[in-house]
N, C-alpha and C positions, 0 to 999 in steps of 0.2 A: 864728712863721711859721705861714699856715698858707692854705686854701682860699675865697675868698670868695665870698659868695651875689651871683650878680647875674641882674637880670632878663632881657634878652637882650644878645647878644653880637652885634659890631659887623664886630668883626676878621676880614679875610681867610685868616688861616694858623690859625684855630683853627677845630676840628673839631667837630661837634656833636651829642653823642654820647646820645639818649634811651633811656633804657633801661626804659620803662613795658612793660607787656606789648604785644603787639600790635593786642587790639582795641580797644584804649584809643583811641581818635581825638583827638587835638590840634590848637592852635589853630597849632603851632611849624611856619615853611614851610619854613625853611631846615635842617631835620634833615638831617646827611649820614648815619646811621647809624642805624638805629633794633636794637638787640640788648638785648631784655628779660634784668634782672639773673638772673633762672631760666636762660637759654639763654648767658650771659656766659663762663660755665669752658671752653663746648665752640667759642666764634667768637672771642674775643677775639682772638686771631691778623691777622682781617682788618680790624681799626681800624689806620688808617695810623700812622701814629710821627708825631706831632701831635702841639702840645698840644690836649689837649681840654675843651669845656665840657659836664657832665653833665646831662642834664636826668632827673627820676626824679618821681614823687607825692609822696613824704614824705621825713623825715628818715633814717629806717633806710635804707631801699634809697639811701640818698645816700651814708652812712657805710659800708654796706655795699661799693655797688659802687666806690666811691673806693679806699677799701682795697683791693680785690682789686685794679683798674689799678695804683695804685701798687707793691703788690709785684710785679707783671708788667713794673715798668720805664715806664708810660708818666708824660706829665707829665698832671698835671689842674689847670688854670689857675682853673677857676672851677665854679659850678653853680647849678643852676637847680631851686626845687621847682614844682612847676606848683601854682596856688590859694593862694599863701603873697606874702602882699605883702613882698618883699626889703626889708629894711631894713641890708642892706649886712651881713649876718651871716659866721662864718667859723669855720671849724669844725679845731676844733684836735685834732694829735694822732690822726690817721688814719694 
């Protein structure tokens, strides 16, 4: 079991959660959240109880901020590296 990489997300009930820094500008429209993995320990509270899809720059802050939601209890359905062509990858053991 585990989290898989997908490029964007379709679904209604899932939340979509970027966590790049702020002046980072993306191409992503539909971001419900944008809460950089640095400022994540002190907001995490206000992401809804959703599953969420992650979106981040690279693989650490993917493994990173995954971890930290999971121990906080939320679900994370999926995730997104931004510049990284998905090849449907899945990242085990977060």
């Amino acid at each position: 079991m585990g989290i898989t990489c997908k490029n964007r997300i379709g679904e209604k009930d899932i939340v979509i959660l970027d966590l790049r820094d702020y002046n980072e500008k993306g191409t992503l429209k539909n971001v419900a959240m944008q809460i950089p993995y640095a400022y994540l320990r002190r907001h995490y509270s206000e992401i809804p109880d959703q599953s969420l899809h992650v979106v981040a720059n690279d693989r650490m802050d993917i493994n990173l901020g995954v971890r930290f939601l999971l121990r906080k209890g939320y679900s994370v359905s999926s995730f997104e590296i931004i510049g990284c062509a998905c090849k449907g990858g899945i990242i085990d053991g977060v």
